[in-house]
PLY file of the C-alpha trace (Angstrom):
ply
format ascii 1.0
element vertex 120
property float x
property float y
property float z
element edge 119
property int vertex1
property int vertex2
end_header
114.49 97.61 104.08
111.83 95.79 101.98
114.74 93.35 100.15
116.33 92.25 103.51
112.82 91.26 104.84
112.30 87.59 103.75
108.02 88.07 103.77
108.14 91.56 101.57
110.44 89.51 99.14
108.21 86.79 98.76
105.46 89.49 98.02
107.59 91.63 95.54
108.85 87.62 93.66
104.63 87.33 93.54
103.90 90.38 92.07
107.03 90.13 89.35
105.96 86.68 88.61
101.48 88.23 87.86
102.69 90.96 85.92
105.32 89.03 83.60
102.61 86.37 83.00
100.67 86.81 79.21
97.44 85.70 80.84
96.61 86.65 83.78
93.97 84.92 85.91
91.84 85.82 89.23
93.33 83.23 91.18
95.05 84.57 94.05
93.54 86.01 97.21
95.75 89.45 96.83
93.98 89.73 92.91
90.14 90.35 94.64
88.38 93.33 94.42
88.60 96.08 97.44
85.41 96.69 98.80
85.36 100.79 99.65
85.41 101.84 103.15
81.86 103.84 103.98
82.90 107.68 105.12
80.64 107.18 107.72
83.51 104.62 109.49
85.99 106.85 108.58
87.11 109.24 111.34
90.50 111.04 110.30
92.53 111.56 107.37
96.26 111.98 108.41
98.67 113.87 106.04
102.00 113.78 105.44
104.98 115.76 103.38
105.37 113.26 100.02
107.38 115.88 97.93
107.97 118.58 100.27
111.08 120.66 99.75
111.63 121.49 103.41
111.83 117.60 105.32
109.25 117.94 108.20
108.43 116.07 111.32
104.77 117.61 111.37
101.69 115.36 110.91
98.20 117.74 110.37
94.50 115.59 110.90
91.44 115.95 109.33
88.60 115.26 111.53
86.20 114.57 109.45
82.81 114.93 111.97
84.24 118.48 113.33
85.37 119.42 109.75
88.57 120.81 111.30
92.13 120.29 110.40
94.60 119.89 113.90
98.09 119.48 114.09
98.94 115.54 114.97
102.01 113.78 116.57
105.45 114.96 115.19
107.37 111.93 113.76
110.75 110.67 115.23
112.62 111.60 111.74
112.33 114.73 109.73
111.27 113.34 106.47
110.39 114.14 102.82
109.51 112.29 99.51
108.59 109.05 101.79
106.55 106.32 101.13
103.13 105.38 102.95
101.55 102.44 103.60
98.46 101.11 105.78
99.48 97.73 107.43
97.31 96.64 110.25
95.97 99.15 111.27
99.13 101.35 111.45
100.01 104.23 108.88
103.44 103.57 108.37
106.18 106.11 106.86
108.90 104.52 105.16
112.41 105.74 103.70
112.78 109.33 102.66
114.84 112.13 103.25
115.68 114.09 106.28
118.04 116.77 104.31
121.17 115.30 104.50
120.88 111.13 103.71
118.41 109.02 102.35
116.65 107.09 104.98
116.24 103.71 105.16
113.90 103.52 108.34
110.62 103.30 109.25
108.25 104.55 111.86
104.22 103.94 112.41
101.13 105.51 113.33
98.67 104.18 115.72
95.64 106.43 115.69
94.44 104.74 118.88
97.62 106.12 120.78
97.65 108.60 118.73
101.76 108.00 118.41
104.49 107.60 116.09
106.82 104.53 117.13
109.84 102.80 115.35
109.71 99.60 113.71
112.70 97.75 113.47
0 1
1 2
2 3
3 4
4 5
5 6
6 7
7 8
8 9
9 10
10 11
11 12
12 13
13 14
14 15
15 16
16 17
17 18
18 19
19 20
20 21
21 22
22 23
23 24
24 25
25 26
26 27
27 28
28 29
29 30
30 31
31 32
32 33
33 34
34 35
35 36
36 37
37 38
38 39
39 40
40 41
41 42
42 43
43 44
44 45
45 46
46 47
47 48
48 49
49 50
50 51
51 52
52 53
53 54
54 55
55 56
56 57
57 58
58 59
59 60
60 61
61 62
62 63
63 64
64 65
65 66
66 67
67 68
68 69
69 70
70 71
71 72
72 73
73 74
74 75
75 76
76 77
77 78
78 79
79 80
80 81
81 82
82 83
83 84
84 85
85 86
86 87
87 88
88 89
89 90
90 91
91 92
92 93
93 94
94 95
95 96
96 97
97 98
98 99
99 100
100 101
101 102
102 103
103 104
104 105
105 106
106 107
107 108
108 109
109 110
110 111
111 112
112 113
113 114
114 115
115 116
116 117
117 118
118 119
């Protein structure tokens, strides 16, 4: 998925390239320092099955100002050992397995809908 995408290939070339250097400078926008998000902007934690045994479409949310845990929006896929990433604004779930075959697709997580679409 990420080698057939011509953008995520220039971004995996990059980071090759910074980590084979000997020297490595502070010169590219991607090498600043994250500034921390404050808790007090942060609303939900989502969480997902990373090494689950049993593949699982269930999403469970933390609200953080009720200091309850609720069950979320069941993905499309059954999944286990994926891979999550945050990419505008979108929790995306990528690859895994669903019991039977690795997966190779991808599906995302808008907390204002409150959804789980595809993304092609």
């Amino acid at each position: 998925l990420i080698r057939q995408n011509p953008e995520c290939k220039d971004y995996l070339l990059e980071a090759y390239r910074y980590h084979l250097r000997k020297e490595r400078t502070e010169e590219s926008v991607r090498c600043r320092p994250r500034q921390p998000i404050p808790l007090s902007k942060v609303t939900a934690l989502l969480l997902l099955s990373f090494r689950c045994k049993t593949q699982v479409r269930s999403v469970d949310v933390y609200d953080i100002h009720m200091g309850k845990w609720f069950a979320g929006p069941a993905m499309d896929n059954r999944r286990s050992t994926l891979g999550v990433a945050v990419v505008d604004q979108l929790i995306v779930a990528v690859g895994g397995f669903d019991g039977a075959t690795g997966l190779s697709s991808a599906e995302a997580f808008d907390a204002r809908q409150g959804t789980f679409h595809h993304l092609k």
